[in-house]
C-alpha positions, -999 to 999 in steps of 0.1 A, spaced: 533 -783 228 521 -784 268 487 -772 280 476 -775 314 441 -781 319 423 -767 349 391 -784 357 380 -801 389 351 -824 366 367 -856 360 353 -860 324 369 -832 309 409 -837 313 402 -865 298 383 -855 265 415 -827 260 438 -854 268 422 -877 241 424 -847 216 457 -840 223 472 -867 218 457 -875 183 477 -836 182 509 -846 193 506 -820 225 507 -836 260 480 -822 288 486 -818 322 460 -818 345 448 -795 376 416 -804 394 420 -767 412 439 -731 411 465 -739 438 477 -772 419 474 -751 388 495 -722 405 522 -749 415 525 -766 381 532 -731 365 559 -725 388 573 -757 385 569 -763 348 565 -747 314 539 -748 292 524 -734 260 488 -734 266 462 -728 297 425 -743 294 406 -730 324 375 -740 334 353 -712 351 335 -733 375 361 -746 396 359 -748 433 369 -729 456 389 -701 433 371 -698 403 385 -697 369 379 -654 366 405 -655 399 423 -684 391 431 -663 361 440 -632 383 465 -652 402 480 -670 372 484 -634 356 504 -620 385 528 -648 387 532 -643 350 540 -602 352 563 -616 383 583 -643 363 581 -630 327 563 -652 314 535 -657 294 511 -684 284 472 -678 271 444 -685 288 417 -704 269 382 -701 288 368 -734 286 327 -733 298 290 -740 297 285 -706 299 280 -692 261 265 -662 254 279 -632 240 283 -612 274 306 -643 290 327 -639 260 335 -608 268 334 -608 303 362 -634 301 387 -615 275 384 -589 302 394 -608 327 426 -613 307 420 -650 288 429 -649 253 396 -669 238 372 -687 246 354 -718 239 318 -725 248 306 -761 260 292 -782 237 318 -783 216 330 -804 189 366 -822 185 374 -797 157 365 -765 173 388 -776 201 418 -786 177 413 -756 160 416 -739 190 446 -756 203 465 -751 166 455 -713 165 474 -708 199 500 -735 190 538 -721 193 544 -745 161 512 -746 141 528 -770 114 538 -800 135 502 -797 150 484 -827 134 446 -828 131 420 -848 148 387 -860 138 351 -842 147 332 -860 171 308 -839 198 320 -836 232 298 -822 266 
């Protein structure tokens, strides 16, 4: 499994990437929408995490853009809003802007893993990890 990760804070790639790899799924990383947008056309991949509060094009937009180049090339990968932003309302804003889910920050190890198994092509070769509290 691939997920790209879009999030301009340094801290998080690196959390998912430590995740991950106790997973068996490699993370790619994009500090903003227009690397994002390049590595999509340039590579496939399974997963999207998207961060709302990027700069410049936000994650609601970067989400836009990533969903028209989809429609355009046929292809289709969910969008997992990752954020601080957690009440009920953002949740829903967010599946209307087209994400698939959502995950609010704090968020523990297993809530993450769940997350990535639940929208794992192959869910049994998806190994677990352990449940530590990540910012």
């Amino acid at each position: 499994m691939r997920v790209l990760a879009i999030d301009d804070d340094h801290v998080a790639p690196v959390l998912f990437d430590a995740v991950a790899k106790r997973m068996g799924i490699e993370i790619v990383t994009a500090a903003s929408c227009n690397s994002a947008l390049a590595l999509l056309k340039s590579s496939p991949f399974d997963l999207i995490l998207m961060d709302l509060n990027l700069k410049g094009t936000d994650g609601f937009e970067c989400t836009r853009l990533c969903r028209e180049w989809q429609a355009e090339s046929g292809f289709h990968q969910p969008i997992i809003a990752v954020t601080g932003y957690a009440m009920d309302e953002d949740r829903t804003e967010c599946l209307k802007a087209g994400m698939d889910d959502y995950l609010s920050k704090p968020y523990q190890i297993k809530q993450l893993s769940d997350l990535l198994r639940k929208w794992a092509p192959d869910r049994d070769n998806v190994d677990g990890a352990e449940t530590k509290t990540f910012c």
